[in-house]
C-alpha positions in Angstrom: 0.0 0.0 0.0 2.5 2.6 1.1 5.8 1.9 -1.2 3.2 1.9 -4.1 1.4 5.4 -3.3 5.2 6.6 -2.5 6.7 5.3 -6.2 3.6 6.5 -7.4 3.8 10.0 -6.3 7.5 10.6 -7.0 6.9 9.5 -10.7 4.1 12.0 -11.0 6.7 14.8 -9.9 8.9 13.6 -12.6 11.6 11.2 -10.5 13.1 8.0 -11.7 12.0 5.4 -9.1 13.8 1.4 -8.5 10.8 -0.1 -6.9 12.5 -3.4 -4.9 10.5 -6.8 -5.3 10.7 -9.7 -3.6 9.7 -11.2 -7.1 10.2 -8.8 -9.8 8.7 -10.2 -12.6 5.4 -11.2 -11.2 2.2 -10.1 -12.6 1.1 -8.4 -9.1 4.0 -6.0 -10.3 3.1 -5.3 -13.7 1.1 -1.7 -12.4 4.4 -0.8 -10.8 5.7 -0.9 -14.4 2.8 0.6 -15.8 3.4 3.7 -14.0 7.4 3.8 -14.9 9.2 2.3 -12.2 12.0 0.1 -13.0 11.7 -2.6 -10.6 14.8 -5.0 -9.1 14.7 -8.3 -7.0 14.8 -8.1 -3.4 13.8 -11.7 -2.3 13.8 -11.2 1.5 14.5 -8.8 4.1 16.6 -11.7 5.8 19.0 -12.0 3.1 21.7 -9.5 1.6 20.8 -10.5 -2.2 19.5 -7.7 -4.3 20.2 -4.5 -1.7 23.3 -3.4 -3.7 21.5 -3.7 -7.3 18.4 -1.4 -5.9 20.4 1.4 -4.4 22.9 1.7 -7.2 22.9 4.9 -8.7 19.9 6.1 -6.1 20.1 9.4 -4.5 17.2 8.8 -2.1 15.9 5.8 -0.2 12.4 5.4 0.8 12.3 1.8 3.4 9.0 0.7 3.7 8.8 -3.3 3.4 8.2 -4.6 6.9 5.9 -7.6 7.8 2.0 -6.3 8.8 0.2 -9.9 9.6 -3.3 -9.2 10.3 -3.8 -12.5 10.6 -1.7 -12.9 13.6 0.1 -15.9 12.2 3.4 -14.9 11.9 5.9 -15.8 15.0 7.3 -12.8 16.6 10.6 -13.8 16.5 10.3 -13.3 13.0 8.3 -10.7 13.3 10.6 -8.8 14.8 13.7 -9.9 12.6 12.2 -9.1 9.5 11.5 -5.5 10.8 14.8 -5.1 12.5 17.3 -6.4 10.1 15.3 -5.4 6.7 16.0 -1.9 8.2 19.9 -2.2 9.1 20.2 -4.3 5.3 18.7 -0.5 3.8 20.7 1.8 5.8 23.7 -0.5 5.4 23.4 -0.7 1.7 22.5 2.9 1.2 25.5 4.1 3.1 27.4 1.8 0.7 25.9 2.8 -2.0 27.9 6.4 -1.9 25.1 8.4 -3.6 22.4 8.4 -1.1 21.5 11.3 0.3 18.3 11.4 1.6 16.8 8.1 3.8 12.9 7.8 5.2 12.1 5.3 6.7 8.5 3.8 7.1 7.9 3.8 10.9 4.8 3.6 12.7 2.2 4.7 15.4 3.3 1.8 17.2 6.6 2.7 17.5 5.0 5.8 18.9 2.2 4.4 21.5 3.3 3.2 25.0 2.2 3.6 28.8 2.4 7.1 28.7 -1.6 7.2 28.9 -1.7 5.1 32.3 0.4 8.3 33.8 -1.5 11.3 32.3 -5.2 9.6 30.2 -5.5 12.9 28.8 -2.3 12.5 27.0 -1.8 13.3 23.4 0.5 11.3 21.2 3.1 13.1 19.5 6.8 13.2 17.6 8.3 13.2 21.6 6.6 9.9 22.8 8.6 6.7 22.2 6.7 3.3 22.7 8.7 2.3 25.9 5.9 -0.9 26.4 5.5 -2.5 23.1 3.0 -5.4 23.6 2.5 -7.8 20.0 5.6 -9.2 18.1 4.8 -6.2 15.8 5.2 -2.9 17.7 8.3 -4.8 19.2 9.7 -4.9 15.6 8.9 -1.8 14.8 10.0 0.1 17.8 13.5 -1.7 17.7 13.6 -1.2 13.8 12.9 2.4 14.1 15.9 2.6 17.2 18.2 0.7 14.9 17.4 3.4 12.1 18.5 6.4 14.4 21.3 4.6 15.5 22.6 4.3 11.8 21.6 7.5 10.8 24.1 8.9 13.5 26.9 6.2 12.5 26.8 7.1 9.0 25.6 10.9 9.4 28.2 11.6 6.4 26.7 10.0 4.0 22.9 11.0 4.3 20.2 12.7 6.8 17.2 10.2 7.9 13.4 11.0 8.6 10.8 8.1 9.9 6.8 8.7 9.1 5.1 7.0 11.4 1.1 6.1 10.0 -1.7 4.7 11.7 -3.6 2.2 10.0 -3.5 3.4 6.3 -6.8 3.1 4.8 -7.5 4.5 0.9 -7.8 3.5 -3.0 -5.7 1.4 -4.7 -3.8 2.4 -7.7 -5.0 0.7 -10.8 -3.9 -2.9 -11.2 -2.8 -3.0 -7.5 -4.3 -5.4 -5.2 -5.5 -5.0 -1.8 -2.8 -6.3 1.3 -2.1 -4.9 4.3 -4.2 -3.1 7.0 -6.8 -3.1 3.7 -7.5 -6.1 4.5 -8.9 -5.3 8.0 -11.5 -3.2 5.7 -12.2 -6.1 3.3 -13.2 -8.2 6.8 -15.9 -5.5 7.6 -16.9 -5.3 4.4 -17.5 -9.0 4.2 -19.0 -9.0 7.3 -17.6 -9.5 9.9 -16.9 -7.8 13.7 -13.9 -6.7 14.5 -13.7 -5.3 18.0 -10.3 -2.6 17.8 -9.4 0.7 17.9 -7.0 2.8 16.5 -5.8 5.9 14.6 -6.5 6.0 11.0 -4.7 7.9 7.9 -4.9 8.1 4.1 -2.8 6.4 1.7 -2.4 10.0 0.3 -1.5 11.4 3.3 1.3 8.3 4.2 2.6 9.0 0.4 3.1 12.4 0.3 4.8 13.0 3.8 7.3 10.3 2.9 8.1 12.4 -0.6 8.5 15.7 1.2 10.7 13.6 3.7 12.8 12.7 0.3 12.9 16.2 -0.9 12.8 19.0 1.9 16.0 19.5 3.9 13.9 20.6 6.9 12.7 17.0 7.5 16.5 16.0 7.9 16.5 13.9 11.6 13.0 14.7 12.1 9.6 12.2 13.0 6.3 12.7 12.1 3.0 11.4 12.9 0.5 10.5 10.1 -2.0 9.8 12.2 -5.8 11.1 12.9 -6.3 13.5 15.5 -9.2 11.4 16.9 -9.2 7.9 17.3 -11.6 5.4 15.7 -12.9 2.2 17.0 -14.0 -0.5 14.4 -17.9 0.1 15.0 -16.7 4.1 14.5 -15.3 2.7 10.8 -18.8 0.1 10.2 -20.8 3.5 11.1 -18.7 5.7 8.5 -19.1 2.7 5.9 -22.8 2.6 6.4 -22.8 5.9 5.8 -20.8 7.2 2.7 -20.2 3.9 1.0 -22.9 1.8 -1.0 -20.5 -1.4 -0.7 -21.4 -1.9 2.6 -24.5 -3.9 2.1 -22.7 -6.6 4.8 -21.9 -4.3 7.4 -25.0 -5.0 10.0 -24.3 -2.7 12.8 -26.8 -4.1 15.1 -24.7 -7.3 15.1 -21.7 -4.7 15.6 -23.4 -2.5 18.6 -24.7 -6.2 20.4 -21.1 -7.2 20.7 -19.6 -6.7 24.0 -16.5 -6.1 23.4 -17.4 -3.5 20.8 -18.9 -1.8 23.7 -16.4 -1.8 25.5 -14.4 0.1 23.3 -13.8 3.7 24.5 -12.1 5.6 21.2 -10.1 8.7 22.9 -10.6 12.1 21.1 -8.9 13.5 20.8 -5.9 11.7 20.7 -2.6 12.7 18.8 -1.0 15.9 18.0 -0.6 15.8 14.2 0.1 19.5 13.5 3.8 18.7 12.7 2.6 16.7 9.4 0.5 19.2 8.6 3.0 22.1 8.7 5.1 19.9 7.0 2.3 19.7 4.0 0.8 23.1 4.4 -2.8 21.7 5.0 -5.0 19.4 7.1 -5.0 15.4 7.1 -7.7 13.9 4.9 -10.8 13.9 6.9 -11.6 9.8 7.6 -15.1 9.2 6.1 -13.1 10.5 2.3 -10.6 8.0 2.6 -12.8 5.1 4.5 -15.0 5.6 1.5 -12.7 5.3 -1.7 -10.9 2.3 0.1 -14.5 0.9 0.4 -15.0 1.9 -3.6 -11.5 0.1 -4.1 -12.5 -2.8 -2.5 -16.1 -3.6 -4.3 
């Protein structure tokens, strides 16, 4: 969702973009060349294979792979690998690379969310909070990814400046030819039906996409974190209610089924509930408001 948006962005502004793969030549890919993007084998996040070929020549790197299971399947041990060392492999190879000057790195809310609430509840997250509790084998991944990234932006702080965005759950349309993955999938499950009990923050594809390019481009981001994130949080039944609402493809969604649930009820969505004027400021306007980009990611889905 996000390294597509991203690619997809920077070509519109004119920039040649090396989309990495894990298989290059499959037809899932074939809208990455549609829209320009020459695209290289990076088989796993694990493994050194491909890194040097995709940063050759590259004066920017944007890092987004990193496992999102919203199954729940994966083990965190791996979890957490995948996240940690897929990051040190970029900012390794980048620094190697000799041309790279400009690093963002795909971080996340999670990376962002700790205890800090059970001290002050009224507490609003922001760029200063650090996840000092992560809980599932993906916030622990991500929080020690995004620590590793710091630590090699200051190691090799002669070769380029790093940024981190850190999304909520990214929600919007797909480009055309591009399948839904991801937190999308959470969407199709409501769609289709089903209840969901969570809560969360939620952000746009378009949102996610263009923070990372003005990470790439403007100087000013240059060791700097920002949250992508809703100012209010949303619970699932909050995301069923703005379905039911602005998008006919949610002929499933019975929110009677969602409001008998009990633990449904017991959710208790803060708002507000994150200070997001920094990525705003950064783009010179306000966050897409949730029910636009609930709705085309609904449209996407049908």
């Amino acid at each position: 969702m996000v390294g597509a948006n991203v690619a997809n962005q920077l070509r519109k502004e004119g920039y040649t973009v090396c989309a990495a793969e894990r298989e290059a030549t499959a037809e899932k890919n074939e809208f990455l060349r549609a829209m320009g993007c020459e695209l290289v084998r990076v088989p796993d996040l694990l493994s050194d294979e491909g890194w040097a070929e995709a940063m050759a020549g590259c004066v920017g790197l944007a890092h987004v792979a990193s496992p999102v299971d919203i199954s729940g399947n994966t083990p965190e041990e791996k979890m957490i690998s995948q996240a940690v060392e897929g990051t040190e492999r970029a900012l390794r190879f980048a620094a190697e690379a000799g041309t790279v000057k400009r690093v963002v790195v795909t971080a996340t809310m999670a990376s962002i969310c700790g205890s800090q609430r059970e001290k002050n509840p009224d507490h609003l997250w922001s760029e200063l909070d650090k996840n000092d509790a992560p809980q599932t084998g993906y916030s622990k991944g991500k929080t020690a990814a995004e620590a590793k990234a710091w630590e090699l932006a200051a190691q090799h702080s002669d070769k380029y400046d790093v940024t981190t965005v850190h999304p909520a759950v990214v929600l919007g349309p797909l480009l055309p030819g591009q399948k839904a993955s991801s937190t999308m999938l959470l969407l199709k499950q409501i769609l289709d039906g089903a209840v969901v009990p969570s809560m969360f923050g939620l952000c746009s594809t378009t949102d996610v996409a263009a923070v990372h390019v003005a990470g790439l481009r403007e100087a000013s981001t240059a060791g700097e974190r920002y949250l992508v994130c809703s100012r209010d949080q949303f619970s699932t039944l909050d995301i069923a209610e703005l379905l039911k609402e602005h998008a006919p493809q949610a002929s499933a969604v019975d929110l009677a089924a969602w409001r008998a649930d009990e633990k449904v009820s017991a959710l208790k969505p803060k708002k507000p509930s994150t200070d997001n004027a920094k990525a705003c400021a950064l783009l010179g306007r306000d966050l897409e408001e949730a029910a636009v980009f609930v709705a085309a990611a609904a449209k996407a889905m049908a």
